[in-house]
Backbone bond lengths (Angstrom), bond angles and torsions (degrees), N, CA, C in turn:
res aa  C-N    CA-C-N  psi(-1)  N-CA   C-N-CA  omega(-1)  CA-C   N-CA-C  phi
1 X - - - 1.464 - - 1.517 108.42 -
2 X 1.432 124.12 133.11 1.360 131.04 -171.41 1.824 91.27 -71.91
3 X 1.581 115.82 132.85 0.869 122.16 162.18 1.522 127.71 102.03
4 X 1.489 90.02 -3.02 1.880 126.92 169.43 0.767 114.43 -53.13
5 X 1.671 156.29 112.76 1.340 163.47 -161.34 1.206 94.82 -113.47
6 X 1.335 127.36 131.98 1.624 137.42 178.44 1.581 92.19 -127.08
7 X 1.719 104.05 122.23 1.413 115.65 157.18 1.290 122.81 -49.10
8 X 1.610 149.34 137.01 1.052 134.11 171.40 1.547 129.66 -72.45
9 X 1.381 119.19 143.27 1.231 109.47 -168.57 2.104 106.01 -62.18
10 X 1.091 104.92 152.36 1.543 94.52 158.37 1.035 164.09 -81.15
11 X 1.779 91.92 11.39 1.589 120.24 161.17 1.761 102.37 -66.01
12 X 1.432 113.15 -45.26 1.315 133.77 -172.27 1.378 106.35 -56.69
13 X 1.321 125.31 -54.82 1.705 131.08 176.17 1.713 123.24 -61.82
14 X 2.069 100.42 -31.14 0.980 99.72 176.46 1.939 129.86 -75.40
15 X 1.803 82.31 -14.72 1.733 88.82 175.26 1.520 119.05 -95.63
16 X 1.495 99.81 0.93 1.453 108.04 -165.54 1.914 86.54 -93.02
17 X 1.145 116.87 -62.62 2.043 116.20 175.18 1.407 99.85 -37.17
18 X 1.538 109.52 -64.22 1.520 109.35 -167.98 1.584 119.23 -37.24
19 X 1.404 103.97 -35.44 1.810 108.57 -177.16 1.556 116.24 -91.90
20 X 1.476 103.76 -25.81 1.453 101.31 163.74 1.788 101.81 -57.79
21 X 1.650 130.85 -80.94 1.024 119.53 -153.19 1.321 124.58 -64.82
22 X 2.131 116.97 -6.88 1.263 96.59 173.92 1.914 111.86 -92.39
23 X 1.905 104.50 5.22 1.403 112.08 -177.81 1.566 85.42 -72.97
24 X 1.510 146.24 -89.11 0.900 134.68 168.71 1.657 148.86 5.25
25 X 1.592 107.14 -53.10 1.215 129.62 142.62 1.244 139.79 -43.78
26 X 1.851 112.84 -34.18 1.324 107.46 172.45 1.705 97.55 -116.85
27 X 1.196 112.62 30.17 1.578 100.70 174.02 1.880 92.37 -93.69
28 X 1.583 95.96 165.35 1.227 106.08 -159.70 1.960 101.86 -110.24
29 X 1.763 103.97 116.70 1.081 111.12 -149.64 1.174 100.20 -84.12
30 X 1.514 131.44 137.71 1.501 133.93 165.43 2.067 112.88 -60.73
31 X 1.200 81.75 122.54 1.829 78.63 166.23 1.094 103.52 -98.73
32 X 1.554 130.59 151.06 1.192 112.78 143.04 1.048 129.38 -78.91
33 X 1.386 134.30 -174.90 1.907 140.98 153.71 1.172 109.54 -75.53
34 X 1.174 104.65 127.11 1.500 117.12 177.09 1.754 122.48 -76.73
35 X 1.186 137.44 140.16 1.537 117.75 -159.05 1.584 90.69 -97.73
36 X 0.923 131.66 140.82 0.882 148.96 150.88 1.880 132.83 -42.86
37 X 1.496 111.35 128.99 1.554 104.52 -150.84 1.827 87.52 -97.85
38 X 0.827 108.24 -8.36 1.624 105.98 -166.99 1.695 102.19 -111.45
39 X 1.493 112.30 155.29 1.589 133.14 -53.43 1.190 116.80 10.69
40 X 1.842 160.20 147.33 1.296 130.01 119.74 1.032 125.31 -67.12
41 X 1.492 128.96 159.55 1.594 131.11 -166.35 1.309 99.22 -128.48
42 X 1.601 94.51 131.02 1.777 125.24 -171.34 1.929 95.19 -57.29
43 X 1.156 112.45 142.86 1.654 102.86 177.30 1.726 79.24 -97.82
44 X 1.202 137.74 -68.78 1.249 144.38 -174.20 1.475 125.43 -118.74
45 X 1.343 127.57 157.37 1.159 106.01 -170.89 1.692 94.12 -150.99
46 X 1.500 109.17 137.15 1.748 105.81 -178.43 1.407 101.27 -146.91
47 X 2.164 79.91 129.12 1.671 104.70 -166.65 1.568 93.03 -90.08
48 X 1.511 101.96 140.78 1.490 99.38 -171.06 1.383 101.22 -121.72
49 X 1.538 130.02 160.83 1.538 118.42 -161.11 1.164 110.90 -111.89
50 X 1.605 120.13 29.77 1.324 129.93 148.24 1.682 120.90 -139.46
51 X 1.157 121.84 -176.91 1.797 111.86 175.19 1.548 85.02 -85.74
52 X 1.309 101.86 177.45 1.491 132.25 -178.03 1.860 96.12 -88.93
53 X 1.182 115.53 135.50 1.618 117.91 144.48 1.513 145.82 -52.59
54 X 1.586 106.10 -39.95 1.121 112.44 174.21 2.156 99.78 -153.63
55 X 0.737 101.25 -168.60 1.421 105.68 167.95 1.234 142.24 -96.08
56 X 1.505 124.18 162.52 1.562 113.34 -128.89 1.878 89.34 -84.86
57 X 1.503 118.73 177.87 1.235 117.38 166.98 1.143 104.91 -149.97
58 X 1.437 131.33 171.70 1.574 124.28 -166.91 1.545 87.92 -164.82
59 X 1.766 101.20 137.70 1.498 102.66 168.39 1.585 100.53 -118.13
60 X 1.245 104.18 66.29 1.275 124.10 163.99 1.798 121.47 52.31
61 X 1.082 91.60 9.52 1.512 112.18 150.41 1.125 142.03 -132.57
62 X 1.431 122.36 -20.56 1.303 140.72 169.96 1.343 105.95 -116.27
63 X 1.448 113.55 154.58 1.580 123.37 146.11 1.712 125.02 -90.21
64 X 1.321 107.43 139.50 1.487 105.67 -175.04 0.861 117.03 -101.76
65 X 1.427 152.51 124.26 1.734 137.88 162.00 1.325 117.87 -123.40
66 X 1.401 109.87 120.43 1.242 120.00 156.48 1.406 132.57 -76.15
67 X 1.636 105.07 121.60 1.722 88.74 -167.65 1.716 101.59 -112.88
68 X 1.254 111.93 172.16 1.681 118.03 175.45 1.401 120.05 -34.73
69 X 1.202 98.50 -52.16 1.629 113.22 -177.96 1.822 126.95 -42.38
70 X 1.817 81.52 -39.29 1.604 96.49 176.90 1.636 102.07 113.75
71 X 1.388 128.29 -15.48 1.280 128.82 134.84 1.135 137.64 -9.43
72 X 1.593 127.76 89.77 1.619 106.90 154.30 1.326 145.59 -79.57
73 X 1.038 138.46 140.79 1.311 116.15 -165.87 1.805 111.30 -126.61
74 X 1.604 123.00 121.61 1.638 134.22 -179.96 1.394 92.22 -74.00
75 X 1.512 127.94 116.41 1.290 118.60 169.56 1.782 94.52 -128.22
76 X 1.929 98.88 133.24 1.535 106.63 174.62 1.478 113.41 -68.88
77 X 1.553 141.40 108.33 1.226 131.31 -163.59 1.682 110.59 -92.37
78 X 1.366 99.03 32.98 1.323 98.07 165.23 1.885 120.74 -121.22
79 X 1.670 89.22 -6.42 1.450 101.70 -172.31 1.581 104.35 -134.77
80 X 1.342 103.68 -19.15 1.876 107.96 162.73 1.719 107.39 89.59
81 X 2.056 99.55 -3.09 1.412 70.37 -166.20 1.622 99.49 -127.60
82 X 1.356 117.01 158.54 1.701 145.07 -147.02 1.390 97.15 -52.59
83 X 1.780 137.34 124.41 1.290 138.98 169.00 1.499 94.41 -103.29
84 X 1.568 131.48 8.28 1.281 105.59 -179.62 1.733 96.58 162.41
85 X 1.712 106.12 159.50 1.387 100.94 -156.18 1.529 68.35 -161.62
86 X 1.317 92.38 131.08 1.440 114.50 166.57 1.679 97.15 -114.47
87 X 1.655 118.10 157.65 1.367 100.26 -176.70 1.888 79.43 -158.96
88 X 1.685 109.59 171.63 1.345 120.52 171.16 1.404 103.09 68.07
89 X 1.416 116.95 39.08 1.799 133.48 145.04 1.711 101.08 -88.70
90 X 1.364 94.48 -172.40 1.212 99.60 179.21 2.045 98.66 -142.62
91 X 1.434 117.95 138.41 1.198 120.86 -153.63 1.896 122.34 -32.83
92 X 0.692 127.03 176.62 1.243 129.04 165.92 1.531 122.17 142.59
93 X 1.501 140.25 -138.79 1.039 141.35 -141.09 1.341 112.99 -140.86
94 X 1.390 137.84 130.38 1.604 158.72 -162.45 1.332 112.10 -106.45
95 X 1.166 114.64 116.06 1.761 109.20 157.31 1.231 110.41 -165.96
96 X 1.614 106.12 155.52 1.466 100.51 -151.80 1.582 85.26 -141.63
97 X 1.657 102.48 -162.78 1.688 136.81 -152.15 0.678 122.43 171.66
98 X 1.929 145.66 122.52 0.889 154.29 171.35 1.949 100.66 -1.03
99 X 1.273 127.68 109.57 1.255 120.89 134.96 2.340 99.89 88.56
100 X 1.099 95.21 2.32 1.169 114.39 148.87 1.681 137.36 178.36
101 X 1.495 113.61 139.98 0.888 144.57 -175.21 1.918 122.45 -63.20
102 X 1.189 137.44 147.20 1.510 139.03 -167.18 1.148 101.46 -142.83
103 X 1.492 126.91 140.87 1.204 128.21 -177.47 2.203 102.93 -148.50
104 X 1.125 104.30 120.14 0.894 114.36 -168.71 1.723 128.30 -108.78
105 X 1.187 95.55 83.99 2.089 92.32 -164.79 1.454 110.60 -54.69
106 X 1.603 151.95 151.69 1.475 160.68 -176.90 1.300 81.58 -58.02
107 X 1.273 123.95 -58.65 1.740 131.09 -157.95 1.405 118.94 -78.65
108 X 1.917 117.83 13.39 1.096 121.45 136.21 1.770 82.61 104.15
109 X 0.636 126.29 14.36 1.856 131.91 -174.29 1.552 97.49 -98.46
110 X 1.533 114.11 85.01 1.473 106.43 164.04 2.159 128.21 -77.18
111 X 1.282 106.62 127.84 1.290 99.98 167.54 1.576 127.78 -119.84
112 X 1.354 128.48 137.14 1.286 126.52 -154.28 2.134 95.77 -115.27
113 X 1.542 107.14 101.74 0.862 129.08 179.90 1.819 131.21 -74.29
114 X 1.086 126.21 118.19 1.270 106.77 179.43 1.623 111.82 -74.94
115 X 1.337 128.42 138.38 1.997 142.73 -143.62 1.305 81.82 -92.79
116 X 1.701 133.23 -57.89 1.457 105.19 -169.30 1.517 133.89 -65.33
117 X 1.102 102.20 -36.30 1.726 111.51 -176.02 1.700 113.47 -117.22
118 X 1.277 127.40 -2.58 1.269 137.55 -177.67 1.485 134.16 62.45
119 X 1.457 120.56 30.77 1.466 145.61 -141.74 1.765 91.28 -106.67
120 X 1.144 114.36 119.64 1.395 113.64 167.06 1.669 139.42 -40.08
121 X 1.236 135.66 102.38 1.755 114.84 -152.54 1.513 78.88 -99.78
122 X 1.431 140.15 -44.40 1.429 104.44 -167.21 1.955 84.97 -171.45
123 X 1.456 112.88 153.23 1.535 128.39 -173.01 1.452 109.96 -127.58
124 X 1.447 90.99 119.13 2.082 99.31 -176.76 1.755 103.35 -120.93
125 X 0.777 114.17 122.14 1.551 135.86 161.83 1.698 123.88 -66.73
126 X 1.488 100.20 125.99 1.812 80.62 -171.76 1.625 93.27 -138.15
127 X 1.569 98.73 172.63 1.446 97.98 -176.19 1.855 117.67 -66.96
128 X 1.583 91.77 -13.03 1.737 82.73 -176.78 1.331 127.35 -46.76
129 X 1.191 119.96 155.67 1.462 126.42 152.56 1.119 125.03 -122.22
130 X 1.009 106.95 165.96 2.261 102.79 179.44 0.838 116.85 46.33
131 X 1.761 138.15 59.71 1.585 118.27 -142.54 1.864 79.79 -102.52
132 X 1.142 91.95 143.77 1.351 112.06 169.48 1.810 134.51 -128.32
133 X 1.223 99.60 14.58 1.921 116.05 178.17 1.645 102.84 -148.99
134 X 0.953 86.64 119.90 2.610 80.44 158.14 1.329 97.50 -134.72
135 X 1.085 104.06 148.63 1.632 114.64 175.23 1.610 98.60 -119.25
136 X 1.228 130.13 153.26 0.799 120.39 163.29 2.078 107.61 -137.48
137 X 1.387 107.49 112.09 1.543 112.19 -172.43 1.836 108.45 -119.32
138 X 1.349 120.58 138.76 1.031 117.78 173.90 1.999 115.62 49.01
139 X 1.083 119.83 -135.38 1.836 127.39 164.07 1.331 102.59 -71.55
140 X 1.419 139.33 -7.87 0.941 139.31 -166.15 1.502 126.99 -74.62
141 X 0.772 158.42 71.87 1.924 146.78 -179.10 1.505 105.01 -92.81
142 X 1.544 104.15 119.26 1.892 119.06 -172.50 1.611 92.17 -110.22
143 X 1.706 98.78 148.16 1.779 98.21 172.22 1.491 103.19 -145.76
144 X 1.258 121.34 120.38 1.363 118.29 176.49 1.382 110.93 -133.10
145 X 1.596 102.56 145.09 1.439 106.65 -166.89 1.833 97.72 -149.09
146 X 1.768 90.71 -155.80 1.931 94.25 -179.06 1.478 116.23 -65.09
147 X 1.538 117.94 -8.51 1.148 111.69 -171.07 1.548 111.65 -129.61
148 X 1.193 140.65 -22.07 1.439 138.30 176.46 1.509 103.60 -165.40
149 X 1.184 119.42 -173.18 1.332 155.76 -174.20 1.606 115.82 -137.12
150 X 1.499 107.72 129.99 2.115 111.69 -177.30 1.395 83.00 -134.64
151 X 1.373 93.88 173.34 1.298 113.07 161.47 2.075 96.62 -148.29
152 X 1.318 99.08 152.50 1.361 130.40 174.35 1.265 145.61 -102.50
153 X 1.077 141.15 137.07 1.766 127.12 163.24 1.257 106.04 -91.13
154 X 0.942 110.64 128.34 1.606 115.02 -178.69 1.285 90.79 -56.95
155 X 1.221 122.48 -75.30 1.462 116.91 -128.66 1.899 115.74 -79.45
156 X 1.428 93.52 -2.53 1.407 84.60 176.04 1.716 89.37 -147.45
157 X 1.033 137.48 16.81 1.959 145.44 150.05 1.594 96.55 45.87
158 X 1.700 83.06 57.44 1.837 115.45 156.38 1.573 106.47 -75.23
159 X 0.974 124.92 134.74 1.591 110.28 161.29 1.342 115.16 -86.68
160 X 1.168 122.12 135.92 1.834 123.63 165.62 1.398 100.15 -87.71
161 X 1.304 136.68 -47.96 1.529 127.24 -166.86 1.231 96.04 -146.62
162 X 1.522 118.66 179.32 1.341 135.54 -175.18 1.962 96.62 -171.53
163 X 1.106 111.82 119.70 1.809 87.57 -170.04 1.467 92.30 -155.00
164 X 1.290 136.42 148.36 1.108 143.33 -173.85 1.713 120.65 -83.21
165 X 0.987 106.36 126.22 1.786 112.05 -166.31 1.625 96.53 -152.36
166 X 1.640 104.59 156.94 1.170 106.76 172.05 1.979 118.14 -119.57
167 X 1.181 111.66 139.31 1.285 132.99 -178.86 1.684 95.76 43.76
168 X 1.431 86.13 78.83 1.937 74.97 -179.66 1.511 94.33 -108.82
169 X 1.722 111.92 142.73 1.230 129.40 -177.02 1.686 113.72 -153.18
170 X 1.499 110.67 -178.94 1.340 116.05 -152.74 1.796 122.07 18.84
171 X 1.343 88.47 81.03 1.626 104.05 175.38 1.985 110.49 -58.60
172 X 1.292 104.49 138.13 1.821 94.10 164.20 1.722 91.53 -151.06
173 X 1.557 96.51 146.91 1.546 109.01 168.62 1.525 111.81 -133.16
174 X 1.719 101.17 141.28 1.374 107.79 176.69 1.495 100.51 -139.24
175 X 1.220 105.70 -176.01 1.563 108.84 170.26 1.806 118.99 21.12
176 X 1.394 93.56 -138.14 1.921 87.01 160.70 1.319 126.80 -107.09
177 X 1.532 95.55 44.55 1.803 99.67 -168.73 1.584 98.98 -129.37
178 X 1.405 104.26 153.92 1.531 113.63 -178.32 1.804 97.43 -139.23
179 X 1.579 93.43 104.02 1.719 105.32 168.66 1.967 108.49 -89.20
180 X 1.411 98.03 167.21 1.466 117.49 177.13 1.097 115.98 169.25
181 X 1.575 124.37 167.86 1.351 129.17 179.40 1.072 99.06 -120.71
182 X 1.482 94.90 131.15 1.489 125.68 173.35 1.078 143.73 -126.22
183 X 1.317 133.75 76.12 1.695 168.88 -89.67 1.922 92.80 -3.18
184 X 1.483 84.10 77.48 1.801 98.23 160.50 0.796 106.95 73.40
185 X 1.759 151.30 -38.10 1.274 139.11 156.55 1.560 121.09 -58.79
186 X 1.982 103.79 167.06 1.485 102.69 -177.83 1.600 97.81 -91.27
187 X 1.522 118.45 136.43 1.275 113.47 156.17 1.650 126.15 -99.85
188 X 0.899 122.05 150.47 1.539 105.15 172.40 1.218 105.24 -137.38
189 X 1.501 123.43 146.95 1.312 128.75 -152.26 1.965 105.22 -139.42
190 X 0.997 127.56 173.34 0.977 121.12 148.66 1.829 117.81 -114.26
191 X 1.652 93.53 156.65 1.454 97.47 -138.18 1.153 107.02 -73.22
192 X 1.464 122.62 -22.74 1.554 129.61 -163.10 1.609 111.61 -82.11
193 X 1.616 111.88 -44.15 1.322 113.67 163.32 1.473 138.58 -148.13
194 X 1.524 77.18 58.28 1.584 100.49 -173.74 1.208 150.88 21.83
195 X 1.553 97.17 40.22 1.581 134.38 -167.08 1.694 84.94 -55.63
196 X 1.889 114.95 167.49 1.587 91.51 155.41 1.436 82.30 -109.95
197 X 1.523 105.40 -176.40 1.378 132.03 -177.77 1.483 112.55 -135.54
198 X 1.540 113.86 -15.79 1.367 116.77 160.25 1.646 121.24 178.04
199 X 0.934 127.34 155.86 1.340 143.52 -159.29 1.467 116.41 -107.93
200 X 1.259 145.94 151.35 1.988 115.01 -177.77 1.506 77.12 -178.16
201 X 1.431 103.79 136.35 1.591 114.93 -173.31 2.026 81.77 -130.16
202 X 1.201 88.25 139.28 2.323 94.52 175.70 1.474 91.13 -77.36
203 X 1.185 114.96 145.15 1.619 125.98 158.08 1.493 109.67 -96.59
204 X 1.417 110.68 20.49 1.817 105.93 158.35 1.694 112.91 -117.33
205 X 1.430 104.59 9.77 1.451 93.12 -175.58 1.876 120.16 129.75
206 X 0.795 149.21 -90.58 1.528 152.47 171.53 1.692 112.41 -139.37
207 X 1.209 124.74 138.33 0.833 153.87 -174.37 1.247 125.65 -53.94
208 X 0.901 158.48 -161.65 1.653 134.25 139.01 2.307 83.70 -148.95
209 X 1.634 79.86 -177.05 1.905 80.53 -164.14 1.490 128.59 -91.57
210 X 1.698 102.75 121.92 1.710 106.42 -143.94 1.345 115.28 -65.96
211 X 1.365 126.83 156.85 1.124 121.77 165.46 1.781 93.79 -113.35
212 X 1.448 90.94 148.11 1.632 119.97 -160.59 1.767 123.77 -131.53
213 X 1.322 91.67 107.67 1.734 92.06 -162.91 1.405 102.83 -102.55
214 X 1.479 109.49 154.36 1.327 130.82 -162.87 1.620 100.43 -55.14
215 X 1.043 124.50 -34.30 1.602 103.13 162.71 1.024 146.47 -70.76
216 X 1.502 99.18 -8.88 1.543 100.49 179.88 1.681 109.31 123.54
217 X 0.918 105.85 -2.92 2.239 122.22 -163.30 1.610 86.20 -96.28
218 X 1.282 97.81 124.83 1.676 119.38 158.78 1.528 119.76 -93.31
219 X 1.075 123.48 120.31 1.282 128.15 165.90 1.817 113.54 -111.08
220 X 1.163 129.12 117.85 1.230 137.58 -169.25 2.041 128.12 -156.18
221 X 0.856 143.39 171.00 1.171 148.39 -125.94 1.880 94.91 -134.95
222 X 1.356 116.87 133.25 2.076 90.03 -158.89 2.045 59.28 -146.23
223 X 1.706 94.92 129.26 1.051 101.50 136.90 1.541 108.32 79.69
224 X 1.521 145.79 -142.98 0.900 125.07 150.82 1.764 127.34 -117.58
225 X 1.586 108.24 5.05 1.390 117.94 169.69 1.343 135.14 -120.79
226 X 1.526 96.13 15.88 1.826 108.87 -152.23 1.589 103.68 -124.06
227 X 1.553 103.43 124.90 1.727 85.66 152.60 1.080 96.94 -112.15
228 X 1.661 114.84 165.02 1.758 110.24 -164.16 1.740 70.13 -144.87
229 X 1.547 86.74 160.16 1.811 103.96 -173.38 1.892 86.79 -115.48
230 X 1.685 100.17 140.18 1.828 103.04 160.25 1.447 121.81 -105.37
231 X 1.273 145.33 137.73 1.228 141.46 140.92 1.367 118.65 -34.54
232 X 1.097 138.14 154.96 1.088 166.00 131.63 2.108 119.61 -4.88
233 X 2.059 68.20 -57.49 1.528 71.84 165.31 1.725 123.73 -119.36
234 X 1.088 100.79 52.59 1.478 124.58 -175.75 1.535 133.03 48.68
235 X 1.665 88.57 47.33 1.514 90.16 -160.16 1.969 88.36 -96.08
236 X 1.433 134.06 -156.79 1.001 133.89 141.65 1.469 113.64 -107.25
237 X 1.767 96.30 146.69 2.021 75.98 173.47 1.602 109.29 -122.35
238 X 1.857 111.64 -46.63 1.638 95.09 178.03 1.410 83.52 -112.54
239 X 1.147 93.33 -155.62 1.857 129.66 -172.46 1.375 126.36 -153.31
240 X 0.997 141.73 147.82 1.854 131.59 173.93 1.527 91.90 -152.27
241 X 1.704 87.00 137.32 1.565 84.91 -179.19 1.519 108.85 -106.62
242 X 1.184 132.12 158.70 1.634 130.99 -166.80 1.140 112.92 -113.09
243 X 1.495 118.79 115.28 1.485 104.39 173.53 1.448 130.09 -53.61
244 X 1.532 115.90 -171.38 1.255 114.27 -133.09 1.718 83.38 -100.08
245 X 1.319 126.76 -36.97 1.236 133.26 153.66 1.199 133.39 -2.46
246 X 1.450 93.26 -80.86 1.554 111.12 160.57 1.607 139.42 -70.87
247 X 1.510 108.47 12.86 1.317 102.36 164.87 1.560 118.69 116.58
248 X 1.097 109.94 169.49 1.610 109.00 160.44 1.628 120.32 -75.20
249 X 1.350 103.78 125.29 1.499 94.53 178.90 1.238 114.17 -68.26
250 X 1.410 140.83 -21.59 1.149 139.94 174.56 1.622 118.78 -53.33
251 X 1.028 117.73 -29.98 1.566 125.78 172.05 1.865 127.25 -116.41
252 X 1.739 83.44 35.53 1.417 87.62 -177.58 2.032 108.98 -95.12
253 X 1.295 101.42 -3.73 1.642 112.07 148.52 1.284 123.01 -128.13
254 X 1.255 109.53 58.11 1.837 109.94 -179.69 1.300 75.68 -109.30
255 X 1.612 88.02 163.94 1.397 144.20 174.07 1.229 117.96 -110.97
256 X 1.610 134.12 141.81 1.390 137.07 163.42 1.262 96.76 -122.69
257 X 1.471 113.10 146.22 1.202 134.53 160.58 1.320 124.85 -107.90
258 X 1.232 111.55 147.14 1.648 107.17 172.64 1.951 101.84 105.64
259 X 1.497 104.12 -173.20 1.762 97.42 176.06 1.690 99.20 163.61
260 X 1.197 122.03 -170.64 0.983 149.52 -175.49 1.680 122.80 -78.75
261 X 1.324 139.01 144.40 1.503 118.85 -162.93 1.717 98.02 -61.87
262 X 1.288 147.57 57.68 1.623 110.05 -155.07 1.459 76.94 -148.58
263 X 1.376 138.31 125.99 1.565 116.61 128.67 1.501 119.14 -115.38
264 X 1.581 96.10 146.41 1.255 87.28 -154.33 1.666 86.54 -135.35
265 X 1.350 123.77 153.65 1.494 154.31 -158.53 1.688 111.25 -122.44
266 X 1.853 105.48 80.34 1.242 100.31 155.67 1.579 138.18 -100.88
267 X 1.476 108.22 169.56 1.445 109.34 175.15 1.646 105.65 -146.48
268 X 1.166 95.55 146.97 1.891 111.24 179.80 2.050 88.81 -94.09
């Protein structure tokens, strides 16, 4: 019949797709150019009218800054600018956690801050001096300096320990262990009452600042070409040595504190 439309068989459809997707296949696909993330560009930037004390911390809603003066400062890090200024501390060190704030005087004077509005919840005194590391893990707040090592409850700045040590610095906590160096050796402690559990001096020279895994394994910077791995139970096990390129191994996990009047908020 003139005008009879016959469905195609589906041998017919299957060669008819087949040539669409290998026409597709050999057509030649546009890429675009990708823009480029580098320079990054400051979204905001705030000049502050002193350097900072130590470095900034954020409990993931706020930014914290400690400045020289003894100043803290609530900064919104989406708009850069000040929700709050605590003032008439005396210099020292910031770290925070969801929904509360740590404030750490050099002269070993811990204060436990409320993060939204900056109102004092409670002030503990410790034997430290010169404190120069805080960690702050879980309820935990650690402070070690020229004269001892504490540990804290945040939330109500109970002391668990207070114990005499010398120049103890770069604090780290994992599991139930609390590592640091303590005049240049690694110490490792346990975290609850800062028993030690072992002592470890580098036979290339100074240490640099350990990183410490929940089992007990030290990974750290020995000397000036070495990273050396620790056991658990303070044995050593490998080593890698670093070229000369790349630096001193001793400061291939350091930390600096402190900075310039400026903090500033980038993004790629």
């Amino acid at each position: 019949m003139i005008g009879e439309f016959k469905t195609p068989s589906k041998s017919v459809l299957r060669a008819v797709l087949a040539g669409l997707f290998l026409f597709a296949a050999c057509a030649k696909t546009r890429v675009l150019p990708l823009g480029s993330p580098f320079p990054p560009a400051s979204r905001w930037e705030k000049p502050l009218d002193v350097p900072l004390a130590a470095p900034l911390s954020t409990d993931g809603t706020l930014v914290f800054a400690a400045l020289s003066t003894g100043s803290i400062l609530a900064i919104d890090p989406a708009t850069g600018s000040t929700l709050w200024t605590r003032s008439g501390l005396k210099p020292g060190f910031v770290a925070a956690r969801p929904g509360f704030l740590v404030f750490v005087e050099r002269s070993g004077v811990v204060w436990g801050i409320n993060a939204q509005d900056g109102t004092a919840q409670w002030k503990t005194t410790t034997s430290v001096i010169d404190v120069q590391s805080v960690r702050l893990d879980g309820n935990r707040v650690f402070l070690g300096g020229g004269s001892g090592l504490a540990a804290l409850v945040v939330t109500t700045g109970e002391v668990r320990f207070d114990v005499v040590a010398n120049d103890v610095r770069d604090l780290e906590a994992a599991g139930d262990l609390l590592a640091s160096l303590e005049e240049g050796a690694l110490m490792v402690r346990n975290r609850e009452d800062g028993a030690v559990k072992f002592r470890l001096a580098s036979p290339e020279g100074e240490f640099g600042a350990p990183a410490l895994f929940a089992d007990g394994r030290v990974v750290l910077g020995s000397g000036t070409r070495l990273v050396r791995a620790i056991s658990a139970g303070g044995e050593f096990r490998w080593r890698f040595k670093v070229s000369a390129s790349e630096g001193p191994a001793a400061r291939l996990s350091g930390r600096e504190a402190g900075g310039s009047g400026l903090v500033r908020r980038r993004f790629l």
